[in-house]
N, C-alpha and C positions, 0 to 999 in steps of 0.2 A: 466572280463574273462581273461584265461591268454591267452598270446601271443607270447609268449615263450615256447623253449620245456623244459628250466629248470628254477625253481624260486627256492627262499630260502625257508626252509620248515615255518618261521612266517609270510612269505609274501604270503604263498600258503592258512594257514590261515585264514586270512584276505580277500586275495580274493574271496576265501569260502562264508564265510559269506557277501562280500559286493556285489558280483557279481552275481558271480552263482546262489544263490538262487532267484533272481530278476526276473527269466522267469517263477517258477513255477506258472504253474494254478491247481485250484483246482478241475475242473469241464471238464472230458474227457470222448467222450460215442461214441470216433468214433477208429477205426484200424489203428496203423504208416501206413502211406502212402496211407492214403487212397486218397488223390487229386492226382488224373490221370493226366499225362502229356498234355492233350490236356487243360486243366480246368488249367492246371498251366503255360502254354504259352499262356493262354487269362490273365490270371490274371498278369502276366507279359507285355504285351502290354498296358496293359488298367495303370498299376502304371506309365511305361513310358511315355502313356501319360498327366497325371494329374500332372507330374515332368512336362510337357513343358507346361501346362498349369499354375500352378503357377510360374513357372518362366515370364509369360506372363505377370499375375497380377503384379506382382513385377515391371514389368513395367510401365504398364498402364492397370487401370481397365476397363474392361468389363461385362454388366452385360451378356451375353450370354456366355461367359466364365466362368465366375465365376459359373453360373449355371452347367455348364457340370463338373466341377472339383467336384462341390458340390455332385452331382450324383455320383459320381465314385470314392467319396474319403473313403469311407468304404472297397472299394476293394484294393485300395493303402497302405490302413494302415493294411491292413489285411494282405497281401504278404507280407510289409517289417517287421512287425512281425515276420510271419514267415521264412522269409531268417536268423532273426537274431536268430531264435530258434532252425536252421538247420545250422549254424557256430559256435551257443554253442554246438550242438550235436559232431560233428566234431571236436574241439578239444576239449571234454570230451573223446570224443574214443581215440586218439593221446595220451593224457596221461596216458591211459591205457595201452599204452607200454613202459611207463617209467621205469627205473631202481630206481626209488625213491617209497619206499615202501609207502609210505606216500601219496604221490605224487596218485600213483595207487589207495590208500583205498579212498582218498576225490573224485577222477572222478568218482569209482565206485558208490557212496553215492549220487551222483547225477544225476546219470547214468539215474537209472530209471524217476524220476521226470521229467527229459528234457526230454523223449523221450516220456511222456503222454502230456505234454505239447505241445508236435509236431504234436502229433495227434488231441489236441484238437484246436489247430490253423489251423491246415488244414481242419478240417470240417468248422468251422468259413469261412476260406474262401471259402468253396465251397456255404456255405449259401449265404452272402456278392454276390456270382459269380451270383446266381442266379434271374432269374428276381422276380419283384415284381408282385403278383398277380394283373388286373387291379379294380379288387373290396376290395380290403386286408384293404382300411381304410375307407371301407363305414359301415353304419349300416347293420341290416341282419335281415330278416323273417327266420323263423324256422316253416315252413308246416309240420303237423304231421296227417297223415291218417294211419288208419288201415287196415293190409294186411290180407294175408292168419289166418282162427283161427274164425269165426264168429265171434259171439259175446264178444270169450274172446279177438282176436283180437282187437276189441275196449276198453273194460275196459283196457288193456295194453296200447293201445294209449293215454287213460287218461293217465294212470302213466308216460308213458314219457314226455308228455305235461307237468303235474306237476312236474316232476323232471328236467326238464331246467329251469320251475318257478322260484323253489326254489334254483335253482344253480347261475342264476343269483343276486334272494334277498340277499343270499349268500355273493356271488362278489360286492354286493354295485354296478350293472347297473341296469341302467334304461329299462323298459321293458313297453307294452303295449299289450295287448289280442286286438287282430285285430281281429279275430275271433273264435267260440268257439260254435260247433253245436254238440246235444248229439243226438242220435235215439229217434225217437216220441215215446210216450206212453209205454214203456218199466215198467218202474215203477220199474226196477234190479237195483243191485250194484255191483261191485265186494268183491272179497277177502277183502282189506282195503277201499271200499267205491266210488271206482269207476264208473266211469259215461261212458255208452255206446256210447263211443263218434266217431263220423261221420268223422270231422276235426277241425284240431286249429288250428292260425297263432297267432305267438307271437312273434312282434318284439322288437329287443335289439336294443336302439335304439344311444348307444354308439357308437360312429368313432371306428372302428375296432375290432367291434365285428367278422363281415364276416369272416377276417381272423381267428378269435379264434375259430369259429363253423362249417368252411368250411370241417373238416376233420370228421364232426358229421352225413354227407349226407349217408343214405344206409340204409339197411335193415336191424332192430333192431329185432333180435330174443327172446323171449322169450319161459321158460320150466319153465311150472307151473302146482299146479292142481288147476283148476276153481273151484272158489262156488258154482254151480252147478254141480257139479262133486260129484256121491254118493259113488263111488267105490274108489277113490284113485287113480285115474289113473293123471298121469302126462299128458297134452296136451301143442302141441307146436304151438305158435303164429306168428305174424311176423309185425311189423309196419315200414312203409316206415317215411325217414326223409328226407323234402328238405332244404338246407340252400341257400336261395335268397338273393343277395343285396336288399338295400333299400334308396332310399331315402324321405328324411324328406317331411313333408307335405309340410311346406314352407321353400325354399331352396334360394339359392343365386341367382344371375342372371346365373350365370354358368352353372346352376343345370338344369336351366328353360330351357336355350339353349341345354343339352343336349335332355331334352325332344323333344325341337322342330328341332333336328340337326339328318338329316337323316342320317349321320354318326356315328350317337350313337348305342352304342346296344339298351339303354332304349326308343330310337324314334318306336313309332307305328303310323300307319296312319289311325287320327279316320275312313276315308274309308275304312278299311278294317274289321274293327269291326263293328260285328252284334249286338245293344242294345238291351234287354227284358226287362218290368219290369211285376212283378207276386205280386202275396198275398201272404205276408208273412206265415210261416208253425211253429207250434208248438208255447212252451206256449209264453206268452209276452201279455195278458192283451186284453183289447178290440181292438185297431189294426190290430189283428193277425186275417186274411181271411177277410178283411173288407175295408184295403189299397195294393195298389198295392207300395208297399214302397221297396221292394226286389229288387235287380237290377241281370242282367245276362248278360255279356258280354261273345262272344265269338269272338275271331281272326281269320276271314277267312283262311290266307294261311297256318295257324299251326294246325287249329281246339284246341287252347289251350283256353278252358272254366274258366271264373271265376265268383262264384255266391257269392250274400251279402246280408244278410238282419238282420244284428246282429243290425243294430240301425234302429231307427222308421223312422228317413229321410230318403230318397229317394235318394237326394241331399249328404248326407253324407255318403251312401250305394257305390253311384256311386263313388264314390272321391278314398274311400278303393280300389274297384274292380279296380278300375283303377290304382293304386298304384301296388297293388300284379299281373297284367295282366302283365304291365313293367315288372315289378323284373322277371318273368316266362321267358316272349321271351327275355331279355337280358342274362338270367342264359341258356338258349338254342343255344343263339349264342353263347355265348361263348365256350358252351359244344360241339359243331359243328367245330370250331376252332380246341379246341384241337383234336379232331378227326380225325380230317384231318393231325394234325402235327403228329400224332400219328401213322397215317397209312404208316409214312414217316422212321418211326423209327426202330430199329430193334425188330426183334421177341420176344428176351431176355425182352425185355420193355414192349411191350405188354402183354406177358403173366401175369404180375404183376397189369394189371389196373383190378380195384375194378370199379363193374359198379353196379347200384341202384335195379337190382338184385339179386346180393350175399350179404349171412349176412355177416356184418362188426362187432355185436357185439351180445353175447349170454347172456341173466339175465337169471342163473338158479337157482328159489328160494328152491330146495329138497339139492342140495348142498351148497349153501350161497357162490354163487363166482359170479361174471362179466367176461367175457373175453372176448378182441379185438382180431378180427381173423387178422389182419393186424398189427401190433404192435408185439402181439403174444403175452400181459400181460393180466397175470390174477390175478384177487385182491378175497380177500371174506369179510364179511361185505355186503353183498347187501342190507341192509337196508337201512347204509349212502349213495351208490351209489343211491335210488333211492328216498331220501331226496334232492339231489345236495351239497354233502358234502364232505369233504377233501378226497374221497378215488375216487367217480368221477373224483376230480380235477386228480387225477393219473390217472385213464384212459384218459380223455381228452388230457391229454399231452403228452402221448403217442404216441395216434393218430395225434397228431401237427407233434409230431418226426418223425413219417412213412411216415407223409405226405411230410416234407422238405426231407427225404431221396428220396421220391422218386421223387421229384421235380429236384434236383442234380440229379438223373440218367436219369432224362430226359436232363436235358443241358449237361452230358454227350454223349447223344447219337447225338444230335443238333450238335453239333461241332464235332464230329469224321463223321457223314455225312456231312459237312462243309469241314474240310481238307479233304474227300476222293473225294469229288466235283472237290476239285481246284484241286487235282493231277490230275485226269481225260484230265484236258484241256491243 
């Protein structure tokens, strides 16, 4: 980069090409300046400290040290990144008031690149800035019940149920139907062969799926005309999506502790749950109304029900219920949490949370489009979107996007009530 206000013009050249071009990135989707001064004096604090902290190690190792530099060294590389992408900016402008014509043409030519580059390093850090969600590398259930829409409301909740299937077969994860109940004696189908279905759990049972499906929770709209529909009318559906952590059946000793660690979110106290077991319902062979093999838990102080009878044990009914009972009251604390930090925050932040209420996403099959009301993308193609196919994979990522944006404007607003605290005192 130069350092000088005047070089030779085959030495400006040269630097051109050896220097300059070194900072471009290719991949920018945020506004110059978008890191707020309060988000860039944490992100300055937190580099100076991981400076005294490797100069510790260079001392003498520690592994409590070492650990805390490890945590925080994504945020260190990520400011002095950018400091050094906002000292290329600065004399790139500087010799745009040069008197060397030349001089002027090459800062302008890279004028623009360094200044996407700054923008795409500042979101970077404001990601980096932001906490890790405490579920983000666990597996994940995907609960899918049918909302408002009667009937057609369930043949829709099949479709979605199969289109995360298929999204995952897709993605090469690992998945598992934990559960999967249609309406009794129906003996319908939908449009494309749909099944009147009640509810599914289908968990991904990949480390970090959670985070890939967490921004999928909310009320899935649909605009169709039903197979029993003789006039042509269009009717509107609606299925609820829950995404729960999970974890594995057989887990580590860590795993086992958090179960039994009343500081867990996933700790329930088998006292507080109420067992049933009932006669299985619908079809499954001689079993069915013959064994009490169904299991029914509910949680006294939440009233949150969970019922199972998708396998013939009793034993293996109970193990599930018990699995998806956790993921429920841990995904409700947590959702209680933020609630509370949320009420802390300002107005401007609020108005923007998405709650399991409002639709987050509309399949309207008379137009052939998908669109995320939260993202704001709309794709068409709804076929592949409801195969789980490259044009999903666009919506999903969308919804990742909105969701880290709005994650950054919550640690936005965390730290400006933060310093307006400490000025107070």
């Amino acid at each position: 980069m130069f350092t000088a206000p005047w070089v030779c013009r085959s030495c400006a050249r040269s630097l051109k090409r050896a220097n300059i071009s070194q900072f471009t990135r290719r991949a920018s989707t945020a506004a110059p300046g978008s890191l707020s001064p309060v988000l860039y004096e944490r992100a300055r604090k937190i580099t100076a400290e991981h400076d005294q902290l490797d100069a510790q190690l260079a001392a003498s190792f520690d592994a409590k040290v070492a650990k805390r530099a490890g945590e925080i060294a994504r945020v260190a590389t990520a400011f002095k990144e950018l400091e050094k992408a906002k000292a290329s900016l600065e004399e790139l402008e500087g010799l745009l008031k040069s008197d060397d014509a030349e001089l002027r043409e090459l800062a302008k030519d890279d004028l623009e690149s360094t200044t996407a580059e700054l923008a795409s390093l500042s979101q970077n850090l404001s990601v980096a800035l932001t906490p890790k969600h405490p579920f983000a590398d666990m597996p994940c259930l995907l609960e899918i019940r049918p909302g408002p829409g009667g009937v057609e409301g369930r043949f829709f909740a099949d479709s979605v149920f199969r289109m995360y299937r298929d999204y995952c077969a897709n993605k090469g994860f690992r998945t598992r139907v934990v559960k999967y109940e249609v309406l009794d004696g129906e003996g319908i189908k939908g449009n494309d062969g749909e099944l009147p279905l009640q509810e599914a759990v289908l968990e991904v049972q990949d480390e970090g799926s959670y985070q890939l499906f967490r921004a999928e929770a909310g009320m899935h709209r649909v605009q169709r005309v039903p197979a029993t529909e003789t006039k042509g009318r269009t009717h509107t559906s609606a299925v609820a999506v829950w995404v729960l952590p999970s974890f594995p059946e057989t887990g580590s000793p860590e795993m086992e502790n958090d179960f039994n660690n009343p500081e867990s979110d996933f700790y329930v106290d088998p006292a507080e749950v109420k067992t049933e077991t009932m006669r299985a319902r619908g079809a499954g062979g001689q079993h069915v109304n013959k064994t009490e093999s169904a299991i029914r838990l509910t949680h006294l102080p939440t009233g949150t029900t969970v019922s199972m009878q998708d396998s013939r044990s009793q034993s293996q009914n109970r193990v599930s219920a018990w699995r998806i009972l956790r993921s429920r009251i841990a995904q409700q604390r947590r959702e209680e949490r933020e609630e509370l930090a949320r009420s802390l925050r300002s107005s401007v932040l609020a108005n923007s949370q998405i709650t399991r209420g409002d639709k987050i996403r509309t399949y309207n099959y008379g137009q052939d489009r998908c669109t995320d009301h939260r993202s704001g993308l709309t794709v068409s193609n709804l076929p592949n979107v409801l195969i789980g196919g490259e044009v999903l994979d666009k919506v999903i990522a969308s919804a990742q996007a909105w969701l880290a944006e709005r994650d950054i404007r919550a640690l936005e607003a965390d730290e400006e009530a933060a310093v307006a605290a400490e000025q107070k005192k």
